[in-house]
C-alpha positions in Angstrom: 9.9 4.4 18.1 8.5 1.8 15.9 5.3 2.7 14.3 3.2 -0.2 12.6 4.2 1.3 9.0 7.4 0.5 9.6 7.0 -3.2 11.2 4.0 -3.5 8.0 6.2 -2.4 5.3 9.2 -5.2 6.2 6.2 -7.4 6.4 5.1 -6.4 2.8 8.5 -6.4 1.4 9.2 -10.1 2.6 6.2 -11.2 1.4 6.7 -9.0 -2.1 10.0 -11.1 -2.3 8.5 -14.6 -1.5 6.2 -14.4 -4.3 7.8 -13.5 -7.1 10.4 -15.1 -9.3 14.1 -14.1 -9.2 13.8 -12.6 -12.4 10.9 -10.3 -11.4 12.0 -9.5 -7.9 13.6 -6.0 -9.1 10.6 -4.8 -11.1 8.4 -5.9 -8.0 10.0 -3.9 -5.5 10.7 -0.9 -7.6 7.5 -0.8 -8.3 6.8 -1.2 -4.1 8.9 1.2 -3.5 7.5 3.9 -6.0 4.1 3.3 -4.6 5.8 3.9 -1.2 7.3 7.2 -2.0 4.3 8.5 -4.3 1.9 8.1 -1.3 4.3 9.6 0.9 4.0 12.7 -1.5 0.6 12.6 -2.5 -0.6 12.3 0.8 0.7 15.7 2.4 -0.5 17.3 -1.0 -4.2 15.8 -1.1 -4.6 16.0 2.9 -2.8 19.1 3.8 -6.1 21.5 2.8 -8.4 19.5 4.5 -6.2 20.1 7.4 -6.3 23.7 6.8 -9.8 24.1 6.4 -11.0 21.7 8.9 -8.4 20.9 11.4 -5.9 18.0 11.9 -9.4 15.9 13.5 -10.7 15.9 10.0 -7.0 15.7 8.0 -6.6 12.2 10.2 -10.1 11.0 9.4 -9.8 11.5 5.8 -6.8 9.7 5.5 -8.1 7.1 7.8 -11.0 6.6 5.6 -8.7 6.9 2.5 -6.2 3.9 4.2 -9.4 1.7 4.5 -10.3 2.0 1.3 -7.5 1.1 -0.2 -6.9 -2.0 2.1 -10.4 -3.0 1.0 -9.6 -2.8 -2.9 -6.3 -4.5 -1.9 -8.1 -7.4 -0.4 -10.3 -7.6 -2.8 -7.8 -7.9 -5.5 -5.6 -10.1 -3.8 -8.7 -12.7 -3.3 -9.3 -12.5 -6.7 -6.3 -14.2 -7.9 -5.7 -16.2 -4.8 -6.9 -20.1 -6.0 -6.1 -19.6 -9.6 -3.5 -22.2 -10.7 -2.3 -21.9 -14.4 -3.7 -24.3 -16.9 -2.6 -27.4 -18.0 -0.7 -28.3 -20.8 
């Protein structure tokens, strides 16, 4: 089964690779690819005892909530250097 992380994370990778220059490309995704595998980690940690406490209703919420907050700060970021062009020499 293909699950929308998977078909959003080949997105996110292309795009990572489009953007930056050859010489960055490495640092770029090793640094996707940390974030990756931290939230993968992080996430069963910080969710699991809400799970326990409250049930997996709440566990899903929380990390619903949690995955909208963090698309909001990405889009915010990503707006604010969208338009910038470097100065002129």
């Amino acid at each position: 089964m293909i699950t929308p992380t998977l078909l959003a994370s080949g997105t996110i990778s292309v795009l990572r690779t489009s953007t930056t220059t050859p010489a960055t490309r490495g640092l770029a995704m090793g640094g996707y690819s940390t974030a990756i595998f931290a939230s993968f980690a992080l996430a069963s940690v910080a969710i699991g005892p809400v799970v326990t406490v409250s049930g997996l209703t709440a566990g899903f919420s929380v990390a619903a909530a949690a995955g909208a907050a963090g698309t909001l700060l990405a889009l915010a970021l990503w707006r604010g250097t969208t338009g910038r062009r470097p100065a002129a020499r």
